[in-house]
N, C-alpha and C positions, 0 to 999 in steps of 0.2 A: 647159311653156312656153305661157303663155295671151297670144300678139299682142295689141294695142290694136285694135280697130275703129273704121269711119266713125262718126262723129258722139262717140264719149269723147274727155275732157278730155285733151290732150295734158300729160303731167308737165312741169310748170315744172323746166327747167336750166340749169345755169352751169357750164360747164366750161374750161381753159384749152384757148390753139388752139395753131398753131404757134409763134406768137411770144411764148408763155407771158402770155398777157393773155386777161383773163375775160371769155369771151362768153357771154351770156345769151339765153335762146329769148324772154323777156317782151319786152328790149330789141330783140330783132332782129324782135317780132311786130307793135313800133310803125309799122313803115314799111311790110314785107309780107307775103305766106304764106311760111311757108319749108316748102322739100323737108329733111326734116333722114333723111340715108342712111346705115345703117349697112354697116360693110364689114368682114371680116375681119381685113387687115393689109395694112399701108403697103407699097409697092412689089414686093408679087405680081404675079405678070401679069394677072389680073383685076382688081384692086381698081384698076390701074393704069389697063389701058385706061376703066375707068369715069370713074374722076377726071381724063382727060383728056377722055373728051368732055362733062363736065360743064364742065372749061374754056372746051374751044371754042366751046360754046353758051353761054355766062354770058350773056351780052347778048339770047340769044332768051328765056332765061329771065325776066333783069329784063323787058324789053314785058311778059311776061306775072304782073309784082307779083310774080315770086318768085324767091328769093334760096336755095341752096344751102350745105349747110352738111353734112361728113363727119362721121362719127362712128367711131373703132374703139379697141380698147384697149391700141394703141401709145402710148409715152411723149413726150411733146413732143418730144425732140431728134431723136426720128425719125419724126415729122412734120415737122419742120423738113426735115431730109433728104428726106422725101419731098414737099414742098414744092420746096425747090429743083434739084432733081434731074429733075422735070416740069414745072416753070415752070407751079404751078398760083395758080391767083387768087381762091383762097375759102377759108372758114377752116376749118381740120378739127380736132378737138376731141379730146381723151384721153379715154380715159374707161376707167383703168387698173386700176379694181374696178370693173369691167360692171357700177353701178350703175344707171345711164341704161338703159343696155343690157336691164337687167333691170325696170324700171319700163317700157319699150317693150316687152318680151315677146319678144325681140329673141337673147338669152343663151341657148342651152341646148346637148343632146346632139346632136352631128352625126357622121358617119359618112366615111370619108377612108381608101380602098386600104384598107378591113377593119379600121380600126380606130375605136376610138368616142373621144370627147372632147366636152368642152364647149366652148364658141365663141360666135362673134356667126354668125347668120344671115344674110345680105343680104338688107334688109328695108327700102323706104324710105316715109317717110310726110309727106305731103301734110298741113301745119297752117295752118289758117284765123287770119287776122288776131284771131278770135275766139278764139282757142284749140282749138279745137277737130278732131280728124282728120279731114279732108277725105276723102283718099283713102288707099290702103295699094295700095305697088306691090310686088308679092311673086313676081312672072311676069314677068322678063324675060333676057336675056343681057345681061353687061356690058358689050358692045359697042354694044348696044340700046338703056341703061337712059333715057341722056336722051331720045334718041324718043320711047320710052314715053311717059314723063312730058310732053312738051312738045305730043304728039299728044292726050292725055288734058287738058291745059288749055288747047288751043284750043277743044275741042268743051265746054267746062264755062265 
């Protein structure tokens, strides 16, 4: 699993969100940076608490030009579910052959109560209106993760 780093071209993608309609990182790079977060799976208790406090900050996010967007390799109908189930307000993406996944460096062997399999990481990345990765947040707790990030683009 080779991650993307600061300053490589983030891979252009379009993938469908909850509401089975295509969003694109090009489109979404016209107006600001987006955080684009990959997550294991839709209504875990981590992947959870994350995406809700990605909700309740959305608005501290947009002040600071940037716009959030989930990623995991759940099927639309359960993003839908986990959409409405948390009353979350961003779009979260399929990505159901960890394609993206795998083009972010995001995809590989993880380890879970002694056993091994392949997976998404939690892995989130900071892309410049340029295209480009800003930042790679790969050190936080899920409970954290917007801090992180919202403490990391005030001081930048």
């Amino acid at each position: 699993m080779k991650t993307l780093t600061v300053g490589e071209q983030a891979p252009l993608f379009s993938l469908q969100n909850q509401n089975d309609e295509t969003v694109s990182l090009a489109t979404l790079l016209e107006q600001n940076q987006v955080l684009v977060y990959f997550y294991p799976k839709a209504l875990t208790p981590g992947c959870t608490v994350q995406a809700e406090q990605l909700r309740d900050h959305k608005s501290e996010l947009a002040q600071l030009n940037t716009v959030a967007v989930g990623i995991s390799p759940d099927p639309v109908k359960k993003l839908k579910n986990f959409e409405n189930k948390k009353d979350l307000n961003f779009d979260l993406l399929s990505d159901e052959d960890h394609a993206i996944a795998d083009a972010f460096g995001v995809w590989g062997l993880k380890k879970f109560m002694g056993k091994e399999y392949d997976g998404i990481h939690r892995i989130s990345f900071l892309i410049g209106q340029d295209g480009k990765i800003k930042h790679v947040f790969n050190k936080f707790k899920t409970k954290d993760h917007h801090q992180v990030v919202i403490d990391y683009l005030q001081s930048n």
